[in-house]
N, C-alpha and C positions, 0 to 999 in steps of 0.2 A: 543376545541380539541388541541392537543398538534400541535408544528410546530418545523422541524426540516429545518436548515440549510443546504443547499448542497453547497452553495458558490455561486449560482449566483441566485438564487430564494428561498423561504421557501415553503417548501412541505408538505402537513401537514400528520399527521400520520396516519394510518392506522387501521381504527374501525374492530374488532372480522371477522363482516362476509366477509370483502373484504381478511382480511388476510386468512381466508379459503378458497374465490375461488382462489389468487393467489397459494397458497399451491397446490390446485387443479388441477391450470391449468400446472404446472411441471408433472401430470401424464398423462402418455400416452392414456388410455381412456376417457380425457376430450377434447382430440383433439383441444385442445388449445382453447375451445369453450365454451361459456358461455348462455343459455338457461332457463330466468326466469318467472315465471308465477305470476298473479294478477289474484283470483281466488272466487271472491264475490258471493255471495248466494244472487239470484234476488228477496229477498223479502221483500226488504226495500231498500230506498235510503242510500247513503252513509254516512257515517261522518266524520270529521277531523281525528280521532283515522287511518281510512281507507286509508286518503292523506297517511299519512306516508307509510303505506306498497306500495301504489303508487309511494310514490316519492323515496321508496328504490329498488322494482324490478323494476321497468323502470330506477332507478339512474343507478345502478350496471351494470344491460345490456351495457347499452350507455357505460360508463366506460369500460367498456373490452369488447366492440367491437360485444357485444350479441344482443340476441333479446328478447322480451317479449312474452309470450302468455298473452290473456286476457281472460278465460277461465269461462262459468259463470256455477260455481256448482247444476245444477238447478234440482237434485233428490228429491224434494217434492214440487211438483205442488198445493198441498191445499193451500201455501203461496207466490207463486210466483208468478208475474204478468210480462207483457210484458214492463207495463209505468216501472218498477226497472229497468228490462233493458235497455229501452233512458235513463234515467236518470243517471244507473252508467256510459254507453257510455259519454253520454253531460258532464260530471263528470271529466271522463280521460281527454277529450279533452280540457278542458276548462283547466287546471293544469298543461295543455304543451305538452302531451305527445300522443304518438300514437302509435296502435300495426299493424300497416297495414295491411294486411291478414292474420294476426294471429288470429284470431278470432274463438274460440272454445266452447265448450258445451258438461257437461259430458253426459249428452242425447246423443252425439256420438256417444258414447261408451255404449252404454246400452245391446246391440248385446253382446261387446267381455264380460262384465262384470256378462254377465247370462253364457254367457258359461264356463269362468273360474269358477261360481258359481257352475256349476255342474261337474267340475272335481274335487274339495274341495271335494264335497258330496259324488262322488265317491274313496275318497281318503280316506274317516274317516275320515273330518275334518270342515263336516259341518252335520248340522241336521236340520229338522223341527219340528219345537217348538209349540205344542196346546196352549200354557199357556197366559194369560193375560199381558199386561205389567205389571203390577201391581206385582204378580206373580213374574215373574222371577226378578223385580226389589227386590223385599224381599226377594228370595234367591241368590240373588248374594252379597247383604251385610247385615251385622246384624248391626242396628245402635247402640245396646247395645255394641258390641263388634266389632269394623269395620277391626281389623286383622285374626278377626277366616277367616276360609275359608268356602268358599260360599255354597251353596245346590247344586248339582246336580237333573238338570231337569229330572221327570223319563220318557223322549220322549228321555233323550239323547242317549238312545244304542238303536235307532234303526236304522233297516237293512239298506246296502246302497239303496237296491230294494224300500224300503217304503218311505224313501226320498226322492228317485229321482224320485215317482210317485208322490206323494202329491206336491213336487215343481213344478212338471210340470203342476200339475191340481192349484197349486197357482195362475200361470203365466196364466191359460187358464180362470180362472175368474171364478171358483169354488165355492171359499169361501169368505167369506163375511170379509168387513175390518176388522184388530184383532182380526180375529180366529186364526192362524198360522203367522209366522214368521219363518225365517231362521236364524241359529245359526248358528258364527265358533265355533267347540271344540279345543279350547284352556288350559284352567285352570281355574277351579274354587275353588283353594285355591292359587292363584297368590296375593301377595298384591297388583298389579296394579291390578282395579276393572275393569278397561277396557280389561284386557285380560279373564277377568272370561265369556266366552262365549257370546261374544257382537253380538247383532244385526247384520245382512248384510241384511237382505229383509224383509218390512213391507208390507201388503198386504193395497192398496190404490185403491180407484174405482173413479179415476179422471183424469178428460181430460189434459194432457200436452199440454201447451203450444207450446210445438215444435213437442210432437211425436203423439199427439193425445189422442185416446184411443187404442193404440197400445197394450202398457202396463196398466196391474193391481198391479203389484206389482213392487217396487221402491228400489230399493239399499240405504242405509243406508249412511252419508257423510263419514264414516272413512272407508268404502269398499270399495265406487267412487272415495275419493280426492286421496290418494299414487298410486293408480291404472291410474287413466288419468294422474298424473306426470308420472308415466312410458310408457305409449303409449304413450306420446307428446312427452317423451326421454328427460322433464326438467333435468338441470345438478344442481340448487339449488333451492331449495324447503325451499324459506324461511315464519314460521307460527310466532305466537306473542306467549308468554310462557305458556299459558293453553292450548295450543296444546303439550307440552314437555313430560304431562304423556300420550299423545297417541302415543307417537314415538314409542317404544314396539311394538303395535297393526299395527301402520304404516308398521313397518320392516318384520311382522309377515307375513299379508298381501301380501306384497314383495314378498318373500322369498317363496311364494306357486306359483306365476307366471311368476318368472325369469326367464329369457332363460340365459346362459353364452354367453358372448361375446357382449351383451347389452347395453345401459346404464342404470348402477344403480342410478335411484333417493338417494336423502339422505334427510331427514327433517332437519334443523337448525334451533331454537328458537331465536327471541329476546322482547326486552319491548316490552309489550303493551303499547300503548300510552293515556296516560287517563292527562285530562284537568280540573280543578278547576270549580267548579260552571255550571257543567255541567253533565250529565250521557252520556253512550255510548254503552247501552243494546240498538241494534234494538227493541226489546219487550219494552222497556219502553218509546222509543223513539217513536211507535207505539202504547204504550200508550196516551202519550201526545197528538197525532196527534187525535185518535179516540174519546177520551173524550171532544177532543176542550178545550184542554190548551194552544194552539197554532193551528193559523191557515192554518194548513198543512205541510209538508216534508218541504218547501223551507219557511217558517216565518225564520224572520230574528232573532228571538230569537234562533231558535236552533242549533245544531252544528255539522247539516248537512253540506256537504259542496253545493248544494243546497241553506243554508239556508243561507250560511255565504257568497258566491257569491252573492247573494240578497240586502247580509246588506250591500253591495259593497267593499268587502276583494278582493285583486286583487291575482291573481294566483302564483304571482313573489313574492307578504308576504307569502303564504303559502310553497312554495317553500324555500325560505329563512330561512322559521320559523324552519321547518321541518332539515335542514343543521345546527343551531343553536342548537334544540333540540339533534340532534346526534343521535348513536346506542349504547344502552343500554342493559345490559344482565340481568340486575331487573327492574322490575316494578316500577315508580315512579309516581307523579305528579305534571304536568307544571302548570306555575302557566298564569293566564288568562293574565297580564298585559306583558308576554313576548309577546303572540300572539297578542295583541292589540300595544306591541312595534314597532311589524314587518311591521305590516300593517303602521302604524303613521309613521315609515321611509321610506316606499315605496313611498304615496303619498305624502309627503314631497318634495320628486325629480319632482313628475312631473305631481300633482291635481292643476287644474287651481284655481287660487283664485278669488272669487267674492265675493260680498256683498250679503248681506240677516240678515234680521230681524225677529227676529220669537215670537215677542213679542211687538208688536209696539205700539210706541206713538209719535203724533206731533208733528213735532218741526215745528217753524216756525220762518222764519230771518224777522223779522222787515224791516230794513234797505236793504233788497235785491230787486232788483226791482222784480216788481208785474210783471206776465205771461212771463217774458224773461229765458229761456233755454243755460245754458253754459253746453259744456263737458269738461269734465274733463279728463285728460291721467293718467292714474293705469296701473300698471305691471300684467301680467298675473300671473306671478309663479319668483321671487324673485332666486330664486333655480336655475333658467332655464336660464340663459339669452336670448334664441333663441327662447323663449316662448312669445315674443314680448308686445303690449301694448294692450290695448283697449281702449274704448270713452265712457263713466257716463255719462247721463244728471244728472245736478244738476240745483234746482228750489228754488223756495222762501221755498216753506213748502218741508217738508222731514220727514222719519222716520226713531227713533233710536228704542235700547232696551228700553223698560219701565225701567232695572234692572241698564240701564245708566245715572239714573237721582235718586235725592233723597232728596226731601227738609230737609232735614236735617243732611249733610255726615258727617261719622266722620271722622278723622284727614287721614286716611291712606285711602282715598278714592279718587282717582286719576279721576274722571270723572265727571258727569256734575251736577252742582244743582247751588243755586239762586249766583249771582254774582260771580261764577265761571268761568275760562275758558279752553275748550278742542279745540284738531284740529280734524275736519272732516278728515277723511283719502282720502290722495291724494288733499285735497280743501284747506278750510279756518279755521282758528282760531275761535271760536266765544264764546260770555260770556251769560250766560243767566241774560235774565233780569228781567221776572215775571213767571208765571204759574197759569191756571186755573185749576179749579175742579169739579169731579161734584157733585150729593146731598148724594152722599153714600165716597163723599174724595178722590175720585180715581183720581188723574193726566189725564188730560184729552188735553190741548195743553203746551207745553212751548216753551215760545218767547225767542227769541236772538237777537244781532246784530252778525254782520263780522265782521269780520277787512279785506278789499279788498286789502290788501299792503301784505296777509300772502301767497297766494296763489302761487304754483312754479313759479319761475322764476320771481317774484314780490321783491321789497326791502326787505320785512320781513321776506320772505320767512323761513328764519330758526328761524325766532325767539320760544324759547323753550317754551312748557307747557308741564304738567306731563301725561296729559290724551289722546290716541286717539279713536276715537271712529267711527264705521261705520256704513254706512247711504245707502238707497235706499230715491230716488224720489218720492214723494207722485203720481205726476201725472202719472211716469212711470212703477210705480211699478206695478209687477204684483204677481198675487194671487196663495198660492201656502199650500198645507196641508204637514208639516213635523213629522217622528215618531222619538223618541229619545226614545232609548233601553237602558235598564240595562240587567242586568245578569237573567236567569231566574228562577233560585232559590236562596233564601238566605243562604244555607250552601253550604261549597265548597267541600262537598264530599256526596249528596244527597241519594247515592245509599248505602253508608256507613255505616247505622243504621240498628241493626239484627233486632231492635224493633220496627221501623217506618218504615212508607211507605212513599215513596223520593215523593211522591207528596203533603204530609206534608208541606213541604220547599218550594212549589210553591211561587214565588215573586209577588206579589197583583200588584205590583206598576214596573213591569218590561217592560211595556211602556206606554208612556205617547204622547198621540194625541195633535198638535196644529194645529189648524186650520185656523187661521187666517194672517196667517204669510207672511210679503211682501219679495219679493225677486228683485234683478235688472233686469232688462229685460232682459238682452241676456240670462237667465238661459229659456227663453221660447222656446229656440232651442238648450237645457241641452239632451246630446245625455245617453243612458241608458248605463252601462261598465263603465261608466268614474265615477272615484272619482273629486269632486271639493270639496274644501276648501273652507267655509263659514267663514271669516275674524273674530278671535279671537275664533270663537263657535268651529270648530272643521272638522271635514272632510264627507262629507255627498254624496250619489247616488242617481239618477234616480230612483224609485223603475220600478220591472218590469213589473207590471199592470197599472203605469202612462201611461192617455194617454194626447196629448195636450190640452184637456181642461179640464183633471182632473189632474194638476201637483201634483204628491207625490214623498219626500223625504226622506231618510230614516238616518238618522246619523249612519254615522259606526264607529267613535272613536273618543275623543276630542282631543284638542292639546295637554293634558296632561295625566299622567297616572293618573285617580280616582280612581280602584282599590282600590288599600289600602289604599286610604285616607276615602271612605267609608266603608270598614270591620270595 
C-alpha cells in the first residue's frame, strides 16, 4: 500500500472502503457513526478466506470508533449445528477480537420478517408458488439462451386473499416440504436472474436450533441478510464480490420496508479472498471432512482457521497476513508462501528455540567420560534478548539427524561423515572417527572424539568449522511423535477444472508421520499456543490432542520458503 508523507510520520493511504465510510461519515445521517457486522452462516466452520472479512469489519469499526455486530445468519436449520457456532465464537476470539453484547441471530428477527412478508403479499409483490424447484429454476433462465427473459409462473396472478391464506396455512405446517414457496414479483425478463422472482420462503419441517419448531417454513438468505442489516441499523454492509449481482435484490428488498428517517443499510463489495493450494467452498470443505480426506474441521491440512490454529499459525500472522494482503476490488490469488512468510516472521520474534531430532542416530564421543553429565548454557530465542538462557545436559552418546552424517559427502557438504569435523551447537567440536552398520547397511552408531579446549569460554572456543549441528541426550532425551505437512493438494487452484473434480488433486503424500523422533527434555513441559523452533528443521506446536505421555508435534513452517522450490 502506498505511503504518504505528512512531515512528521508516513500515513499510509486509504483502501476504497475506508474512503467510503469516511465520505460517509461527513453525512448527517451517519451521525458520525460507524456500525459493522460479521455475519457467518453456522454450518461449517470457518476459514482463512473468512479471517479476512473478520479482520476488515472488526478492523474498520475499531478504526472509527464503531462497533461490530456478530450476527449468525442461521435460516436453514437442515445445515446448521450448535458445535459451528463455538467454533466461529472460539474463532473470533482467538484472532483478537470481540463483539461484546453484540451478539445477534437472524432467528431474531423471524417475527418482524413474516410480517413484512405479508405486507409484500398484500402489496402485489409477493405470491405463493406450487411449482417445484426444479420448475421455476427452468423458467427463470433458458440455458440455450440465458438473456431471453424468463417464464412466468402461472401461480403468479393470484389474488392477494389466496396468498395470504396459503402463506398462512404454510407457516401453520400444512404442507409438506417443496410443495409451495413464496415468491417476490419482481421481473422476470430482468437480465439480473436474481431479480426474476427470487425465493423468500421455503417450507422446512425442522427443529431450529434456537427457535425450535416454532417455525415451518424459513426465509430465504437474500430476504433475512439486507433485512437484519436494517433492524440492527448496520451503517456498512461490507459482502465479497459474488454477492454484487445481489445488490439489485438487496436494494429491492430495502426499498419495500423503509421507514424515512432511518438508517439506510448499503451493500459494498470487495475481493474474495482465495489462497493457492487450497479450496474455500464450505461444501467442498465439508467434503473433505465427510469422506475422511482429512481428519475433521481443525486437521492441520486444511484451511480452516480451526485447522491452521492447530498447525500452530499464531493469530498476529494471520493478522498481519491479512494487512499485507490489503483490499481489493478484483478477485485474485495469494500465493501460499506469503501466508507461510507471515507466520515464519512472527515466530522468529519470539518461538523458543530448542533442540529435537526427528530422525536419529548415535553418536557417541569416545574420549568423553563415561556416565558424567555436563550442561550446557544455549539461548532461548537469539531474537529476544530477554528471552534468557536455559541448561542441556550433554553425555557421552547423543543423538543427531541420520540426514547429518554420510559416509561418503560430497564436496559442498558442510556436516558430519568419516574424519570430518562439526561443532555441536552451543558444546564441542568433534571429528568423527569410525561408524558401524548393520546387516541391511543402515548407519547404526558413529563414534567421535571432542576437542574439550572448543567449548565456550575454553581457549578454542572460536576456533572455525563449516558445519553446526544439533544434538539431544541419548540418556535424556525424551520420546515424542512429529507430523510434517505439505499442501494438500497438488494443484494450486483445485476447485478450477470445469472437467475434474478438485478431489482429483488430493496430495497422497501431504503428511508424513515420524514416530520415533527424540526431543530435549524440557519440551516435556512444551505448553499447547506456543510456537517453538526446532534448531535448523523449522518451527513446530504442541498439537492439541497431545497429552504428556502421548507427546505430538505438528510442524507449522520451515525456516525457509519450499514452496516454489517444490512446484
Amino acid at each position: 500500500m502506498e505511503t504518504v508523507n505528512n512531515g512528521t510520520e508516513e500515513k499510509k493511504s486509504l483502501n476504497f472502503l475506508e474512503q467510503i465510510i469516511e465520505e460517509d461519515l461527513k453525512k448527517p445521517e451517519y451521525h458520525n457513526t460507524v456500525l459493522t457486522r460479521f455475519p457467518p452462516e453456522p454450518n461449517g466452520y470457518l476459514h482463512i478466506g473468512h479471517a479476512k472479512s473478520i479482520c476488515l469489519n472488526f478492523g474498520l469499526a475499531k478504526k472509527y470508533n464503531g462497533k461490530t455486530n456478530l450476527r449468525f445468519d442461521d435460516t436453514n436449520p437442515s445445515k446448521e449445528e450448535v458445535e459451528y457456532i463455538n467454533s466461529i465464537k472460539e474463532d473470533i476470539h482467538w484472532l483478537g477480537f470481540d463483539w461484546g453484547d453484540r451478539e445477534f441471530y437472524a432467528s431474531n428477527y423471524f417475527d418482524q420478517l413474516y410480517e413484512w412478508a405479508e405486507e409484500l403479499i398484500k402489496k402485489g409483490k409477493a405470491y405463493v408458488d406450487d411449482q417445484s424447484a426444479e420448475e421455476i429454476s427452468r423458467q427463470r433462465s433458458n440455458p440455450k439462451d440465458p438473456t431471453a427473459p424468463g417464464i412466468e409462473s402461472p401461480y403468479r396472478n393470484r389474488s392477494v386473499e389466496e396468498n395470504l391464506n396459503l402463506f398462512r396455512r404454510m407457516r401453520n405446517g400444512e404442507f409438506k416440504d417443496g410443495e409451495k414457496v413464496l415468491r417476490a414479483k419482481i421481473d422476470m425478463a430482468s437480465p439480473n436472474m436474481h431479480m426474476r422472482d427470487p425465493v423468500m420462503y421455503r417450507i422446512m419441517h425442522v427443529t431450529h436450533h434456537r427457535t425450535g419448531d416454532k417455525w415451518c417454513i424459513y426465509p430465504m438468505y437474500d430476504w433475512a441478510h439486507g433485512q437484519s442489516d436494517y433492524i440492527e441499523g448496520i451503517t456498512h454492509s461490507f459482502c465479497t464480490l459474488e454477492f454484487e449481482i445481489h445488490r439489485p435484490l438487496y436494494d429491492w428488498f430495502l426499498d419495500q420496508v423503509y421507514t424515512e428517517g432511518t438508517m439506510r443499510n448499503k451493500q459494498r463489495e470487495f475481493a474474495r479472498f482465495n489462497l493457492s493450494y487450497t479450496v474455500m467452498s464450505k461444501r467442498k470443505l465439508l467434503t473433505l471432512v465427510n469422506e475422511h480426506y482429512v481428519d475433521g474441521w481443525d486437521d492441520p491440512r486444511m484451511p480452516t482457521i480451526a485447522g491452521i490454529r492447530r498447525r500452530g499459525y499464531t493469530p498476529e500472522s494471520i493478522r498481519n497476513f491479512m494487512e499485507k494482503v490489503g483490499v481489493e476490488k478484483r478477485d485474485n490469488v495469494i500465493e501460499m508462501s506469503l501466508l507461510e512468510y507471515s507466520v515464519r516472521e512472527d515466530l522468529n520474534k519470539k518461538a523458543p528455540r530448542v533442540m529435537a531430532v526427528l530422525n536419529p542416530v548415535k553418536l557417541v564421543i569416545d574420549n568423553y567420560p563415561d556416565g558424567m553429565v555436563e550442561y550446557i548454557t544455549t539461548e532461548n530465542n537469539p531474537e529476544d534478548p530477554e528471552a534468557g538462557t536455559r541448561e542441556l545436559p550433554f553425555t557421552r552418546e547423543l543423538y543427531i539427524e541420520r540426514d547429518d552424517f554420510m559416509e561418503e559427502p560430497p564436496k559442498n557438504f558442510f556436516r558430519l561423515g568419516p574424519d570430518r569435523e562439526v561443532r555441536l551447537k552451543s558444546a564441542y567440536i568433534i571429528r568423527c572417527t569410525s561408524y558401524e552398520k548393520d546387516a541391511d547397511g543402515n548407519i547404526t552408531v558413529i563414534h567421535c572424539t571432542y576437542d574439550a579446549e572448543t567449548k565456550s569460554g575454553m581457549p578454542q572456543a572460536n576456533r572455525k568449522v563449516k558445519g553446526t549441528l544439533h544434538w539431544v541426550s541419548a540418556q535424556h532425551a525424551i520420546d515424542a511423535e512429529v507430523r510434517i505437512y505439505d499442501r494438500l493438494f497438488t494443484d494450486p487452484d483445485p476447485a478450477g477444472h470445469k472437467d475434474r473434480d478438485f478431489l482429483e488433486f488430493i496430495n497422497p503424500d501431504s503428511i508424513h508421520i515420524m514416530s520415533n523422533c527424540k526431543l530435549e527434555p524440557s519440551l516435556k513441559n512444551a505448553r499447547k499456543g506456543i510456537g517453538y523452533q526446532f534448531q535448523r528443521l523449522g518451527y513446530f506446536c504442541l498439537d492439541k490432542y497431545a497429552t504428556p505421555d502421548t507427546l505430538v508435534f505438528n510442524k507449522t513452517v520451515g525456516l525457509k520458503d519450499s514452496w516454489k522450490k517444490n512446484s
